[in-house]
C-alpha positions as CSV (number, residue, x, y, z in Angstrom):
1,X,4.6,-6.1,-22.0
2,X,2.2,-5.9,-19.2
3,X,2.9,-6.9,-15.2
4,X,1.5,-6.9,-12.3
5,X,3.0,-3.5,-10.1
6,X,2.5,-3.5,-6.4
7,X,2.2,0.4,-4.9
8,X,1.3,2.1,-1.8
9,X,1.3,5.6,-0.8
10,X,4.3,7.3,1.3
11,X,3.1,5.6,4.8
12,X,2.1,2.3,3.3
13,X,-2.0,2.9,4.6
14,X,-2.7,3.1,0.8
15,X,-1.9,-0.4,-1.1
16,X,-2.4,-1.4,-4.5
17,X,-2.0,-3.4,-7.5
18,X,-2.1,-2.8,-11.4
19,X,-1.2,-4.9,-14.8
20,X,0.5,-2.3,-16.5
21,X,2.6,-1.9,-19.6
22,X,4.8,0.6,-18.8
23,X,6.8,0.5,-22.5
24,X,2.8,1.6,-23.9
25,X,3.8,5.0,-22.2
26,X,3.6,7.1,-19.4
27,X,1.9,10.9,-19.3
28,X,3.0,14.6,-17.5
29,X,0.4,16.7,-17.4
30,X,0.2,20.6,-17.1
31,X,-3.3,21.3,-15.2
32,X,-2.8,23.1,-12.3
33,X,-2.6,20.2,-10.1
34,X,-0.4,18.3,-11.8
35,X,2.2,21.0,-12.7
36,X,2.2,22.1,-8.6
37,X,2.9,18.0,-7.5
38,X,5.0,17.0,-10.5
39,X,2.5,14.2,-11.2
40,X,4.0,11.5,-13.5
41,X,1.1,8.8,-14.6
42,X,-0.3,6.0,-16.4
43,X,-3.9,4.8,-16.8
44,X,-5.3,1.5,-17.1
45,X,-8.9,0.2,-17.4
46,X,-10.6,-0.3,-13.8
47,X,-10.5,-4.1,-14.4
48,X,-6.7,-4.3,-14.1
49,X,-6.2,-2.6,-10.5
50,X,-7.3,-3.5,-7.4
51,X,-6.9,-1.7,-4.2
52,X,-4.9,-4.0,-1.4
53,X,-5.8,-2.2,1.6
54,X,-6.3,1.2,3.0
55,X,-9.9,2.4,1.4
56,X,-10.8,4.4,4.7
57,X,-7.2,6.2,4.8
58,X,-8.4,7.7,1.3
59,X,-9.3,11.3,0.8
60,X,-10.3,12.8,-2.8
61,X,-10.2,16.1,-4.7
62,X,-12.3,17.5,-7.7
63,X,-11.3,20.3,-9.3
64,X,-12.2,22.2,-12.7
65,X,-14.1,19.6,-15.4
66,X,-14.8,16.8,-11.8
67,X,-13.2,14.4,-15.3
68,X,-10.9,12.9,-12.4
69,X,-10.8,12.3,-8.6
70,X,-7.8,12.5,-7.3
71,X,-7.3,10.3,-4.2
72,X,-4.6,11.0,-1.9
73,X,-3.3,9.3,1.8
74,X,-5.3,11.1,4.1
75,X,-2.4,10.1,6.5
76,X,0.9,11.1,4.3
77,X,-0.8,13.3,1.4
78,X,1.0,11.2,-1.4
79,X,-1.4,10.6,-4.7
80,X,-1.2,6.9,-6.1
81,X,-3.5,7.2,-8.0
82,X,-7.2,8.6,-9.3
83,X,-10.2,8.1,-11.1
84,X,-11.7,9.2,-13.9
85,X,-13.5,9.4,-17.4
86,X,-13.6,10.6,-20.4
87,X,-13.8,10.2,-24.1
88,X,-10.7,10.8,-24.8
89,X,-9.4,8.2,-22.5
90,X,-11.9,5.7,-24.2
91,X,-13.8,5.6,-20.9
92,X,-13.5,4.7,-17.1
93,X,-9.8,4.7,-16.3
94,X,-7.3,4.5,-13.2
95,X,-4.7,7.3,-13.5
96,X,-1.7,5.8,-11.5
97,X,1.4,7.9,-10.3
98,X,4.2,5.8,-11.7
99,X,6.5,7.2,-8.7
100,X,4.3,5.2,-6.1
101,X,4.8,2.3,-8.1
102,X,7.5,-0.9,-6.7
103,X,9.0,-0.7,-10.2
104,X,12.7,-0.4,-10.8
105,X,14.7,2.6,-11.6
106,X,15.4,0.9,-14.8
107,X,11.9,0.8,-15.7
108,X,11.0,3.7,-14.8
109,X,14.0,5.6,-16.8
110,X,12.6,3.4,-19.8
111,X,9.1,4.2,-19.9
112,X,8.3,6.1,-22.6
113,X,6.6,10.0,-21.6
114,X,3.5,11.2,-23.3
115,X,3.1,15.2,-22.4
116,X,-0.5,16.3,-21.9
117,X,-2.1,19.9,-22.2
118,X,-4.5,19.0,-19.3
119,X,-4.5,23.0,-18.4
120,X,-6.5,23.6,-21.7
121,X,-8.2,19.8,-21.2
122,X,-6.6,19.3,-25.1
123,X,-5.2,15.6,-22.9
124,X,-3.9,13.9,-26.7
125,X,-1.7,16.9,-27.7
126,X,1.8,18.0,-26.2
127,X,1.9,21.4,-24.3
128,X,4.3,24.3,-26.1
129,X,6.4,24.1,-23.1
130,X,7.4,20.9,-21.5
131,X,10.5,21.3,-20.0
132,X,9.1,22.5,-16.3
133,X,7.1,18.8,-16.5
């Protein structure tokens, strides 16, 4: 079922808002970036987030296939969330860190995880290891 998730960053500069459905799944990744912050995400088309406040505390990095641009808190370094696109994702998407989000622990613990092999950009099939994610 989808709702409406407030979020912010560490500092609270960053602000947000999605419609998200957390029981359609969450992902951990294994690209370099993601295995080094521990990144746990969902996506959602652009149409169902909107940025609260903070724009000019935002800082990006591209790395490898520039498929996402990861936005971070130029204040407190935390990643809410990132942009992206890609074929696989059915188009323009929001990547969101689920950890950033004011969900319950309940919630969280329930949302299903989807492992990704982002280190190899194969994103719809499960790494050989997972465990470290």
């Amino acid at each position: 079922m989808q709702k409406t998730y407030q979020g912010s960053c560490h500092c609270g500069a960053v602000r947000f808002q999605a419609l998200i459905d957390l029981s359609a799944g969450t992902t951990r990744c294994n690209c370099s970036l993601c295995r080094r912050t521990r990144y746990w995400g969902t996506s959602v088309k652009p149409e169902a987030f909107t940025l609260l406040g903070g724009a000019d505390a935002i800082a990006a990095y591209s790395f490898a296939s520039k498929s996402l641009r990861h936005e971070f808190c130029r204040h407190c370094g935390v990643r809410p969330f990132g942009h992206g696109s890609g074929e696989w994702a059915g188009g323009e998407f929001v990547s969101i860190n689920i950890g950033t989000l004011d969900a319950s622990d309940e919630e969280l613990a329930a949302a299903p995880i989807q492992y990704c092999d982002g280190r190899n950009d194969n994103w719809m099939e499960k790494p050989k290891f997972t465990q470290h994610m």
